[in-house]
N, C-alpha and C positions, 0 to 999 in steps of 0.2 A: 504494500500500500504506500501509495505517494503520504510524505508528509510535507505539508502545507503551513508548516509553522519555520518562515527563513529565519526570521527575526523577531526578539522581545526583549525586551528592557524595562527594568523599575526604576526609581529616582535613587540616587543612594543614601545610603541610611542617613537619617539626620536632616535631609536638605529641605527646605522651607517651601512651599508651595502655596502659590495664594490661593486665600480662599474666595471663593464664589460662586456662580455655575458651574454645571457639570458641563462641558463642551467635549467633543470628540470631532477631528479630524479628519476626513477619508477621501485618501487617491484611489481611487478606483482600479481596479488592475488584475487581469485572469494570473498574471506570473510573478507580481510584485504590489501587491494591495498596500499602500502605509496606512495604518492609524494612528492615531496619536492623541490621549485625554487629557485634561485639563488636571487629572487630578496624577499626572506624572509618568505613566507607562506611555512605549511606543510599543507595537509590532508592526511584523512586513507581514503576510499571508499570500500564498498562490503555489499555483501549479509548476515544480521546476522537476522535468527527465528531459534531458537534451536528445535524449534515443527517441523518444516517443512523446515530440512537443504535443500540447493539449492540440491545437489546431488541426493537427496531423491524429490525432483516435479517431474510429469510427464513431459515428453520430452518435451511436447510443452510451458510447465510453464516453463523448466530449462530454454529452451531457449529465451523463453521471459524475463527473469531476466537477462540471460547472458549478453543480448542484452544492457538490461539497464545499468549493472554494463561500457561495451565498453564504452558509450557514455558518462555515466558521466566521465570516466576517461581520454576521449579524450578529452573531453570539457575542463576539469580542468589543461588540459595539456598546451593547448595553443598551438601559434606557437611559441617554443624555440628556440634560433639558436642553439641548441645542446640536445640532451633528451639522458640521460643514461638511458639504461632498464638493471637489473639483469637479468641474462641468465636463464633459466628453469632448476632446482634444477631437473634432470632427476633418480638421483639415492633416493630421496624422496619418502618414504611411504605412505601408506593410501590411502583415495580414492579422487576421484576428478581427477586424473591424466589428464582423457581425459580431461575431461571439461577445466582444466588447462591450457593445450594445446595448448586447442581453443583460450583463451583468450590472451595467452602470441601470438601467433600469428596474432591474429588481431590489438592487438594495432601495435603490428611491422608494419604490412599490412599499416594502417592509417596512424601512422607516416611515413614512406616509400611513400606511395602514395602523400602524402601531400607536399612531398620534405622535408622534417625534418630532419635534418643529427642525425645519432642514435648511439651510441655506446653500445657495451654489454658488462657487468664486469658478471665475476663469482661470485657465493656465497662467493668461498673462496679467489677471490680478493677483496672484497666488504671488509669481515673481514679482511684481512690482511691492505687496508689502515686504517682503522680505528683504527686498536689498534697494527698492526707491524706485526702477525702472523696471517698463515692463516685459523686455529680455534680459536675458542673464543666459550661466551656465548653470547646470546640475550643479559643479563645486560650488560657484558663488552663491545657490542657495545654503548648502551645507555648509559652509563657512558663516552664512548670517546667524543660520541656526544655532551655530553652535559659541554665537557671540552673544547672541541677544538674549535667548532660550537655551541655557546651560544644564538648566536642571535636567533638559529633556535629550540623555542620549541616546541618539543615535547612533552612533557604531560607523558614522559618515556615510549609512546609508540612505541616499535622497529619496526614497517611496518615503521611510520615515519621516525625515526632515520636512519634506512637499505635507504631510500630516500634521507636522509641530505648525506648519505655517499655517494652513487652514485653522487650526485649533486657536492660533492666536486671535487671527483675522476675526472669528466667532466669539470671542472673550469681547474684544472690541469693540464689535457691533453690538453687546450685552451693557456697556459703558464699564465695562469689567476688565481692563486690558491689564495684560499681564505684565507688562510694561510700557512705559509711555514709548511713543513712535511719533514720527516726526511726520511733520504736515504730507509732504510728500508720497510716505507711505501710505498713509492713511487715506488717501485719495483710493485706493484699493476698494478697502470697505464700503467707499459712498456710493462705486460703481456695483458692486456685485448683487445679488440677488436674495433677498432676507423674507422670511417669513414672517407672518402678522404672528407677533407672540402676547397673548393676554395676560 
């Protein structure tokens, strides 16, 4: 059996964590899922056999995987009082697209159903809080992360890190920021897409 746990991390002992809402992060991802909570854990989750990539099973194996990858990732989700999901990278190459899809849609479905209030940042608001503009590289997100958001390691894994960022962005938008950020950044937040929260 594939295991689909890459990465996990806790804060380390002792380290301070604000208090406030629950938020949780999530990059979307059949082979590299980040999540990242507010109350200090990261993981990665997804499907990695380089012999037998997910894309490449027959229909009923993909789907049976697919299935798996959803539930570990809603499980790990929890019930947050706020889940940021990255929006679906739609101008994104390669294959997997459908499969993608699928899966950036069901967790939405889940959370939604669940009552979960959800927000969605872009790729390139996701990059712009973290480091001021709105490209970068994978490093120079992981490098902000691990400037601004220390508590939260990641292991300079960016699914992670792209997690710790949505996670923040959600704090944020809560007027609950885990740090002050600079005008600039913050421009992020004003653009993305927030749910009516009561």
């Amino acid at each position: 059996m594939i295991n689909l746990n890459i990465f996990q991390s806790q804060p380390e002992p002792g380290t301070e964590l604000p208090e406030g809402p629950r938020v949780v992060g999530i990059d979307p991802s059949l082979t590299a899922a980040g999540l990242a909570s507010s109350e200090g854990w990261c993981r990665v989750i997804g499907y990695v056999d380089k012999k037998a990539p997910i894309t490449k099973l027959p229909h009923t194996a993909r789907l049976g995987q697919m299935r798996r990858i959803l539930d570990t990732v809603t499980d790990a989700i929890g019930r947050p009082d706020l889940a940021v999901m990255e929006t679906a990278a739609l101008s994104r190459a390669g294959g997997g697209a459908h499969e993608r899809g699928w899966l950036w849609w069901r967790i939405f479905e889940r959370l939604t159903d669940a009552g979960i209030p959800t927000g969605l940042v872009g790729p390139n608001q996701r990059i712009l809080y973290a480091i001021g503009k709105g490209t970068g590289t994978k490093t120079a997100v992981v490098d902000a992360v691990a400037r601004r958001w220390p508590q939260w390691r990641t292991g300079g894994n960016d699914n992670a890190a792209d997690a710790v960022v949505l996670m923040a962005a959600g704090r944020d938008w809560l007027l609950a920021p885990i740090t002050d950020m600079p005008k600039t950044h913050r421009a992020a937040v004003e653009k993305a897409i927030w749910p009516e929260v009561t």
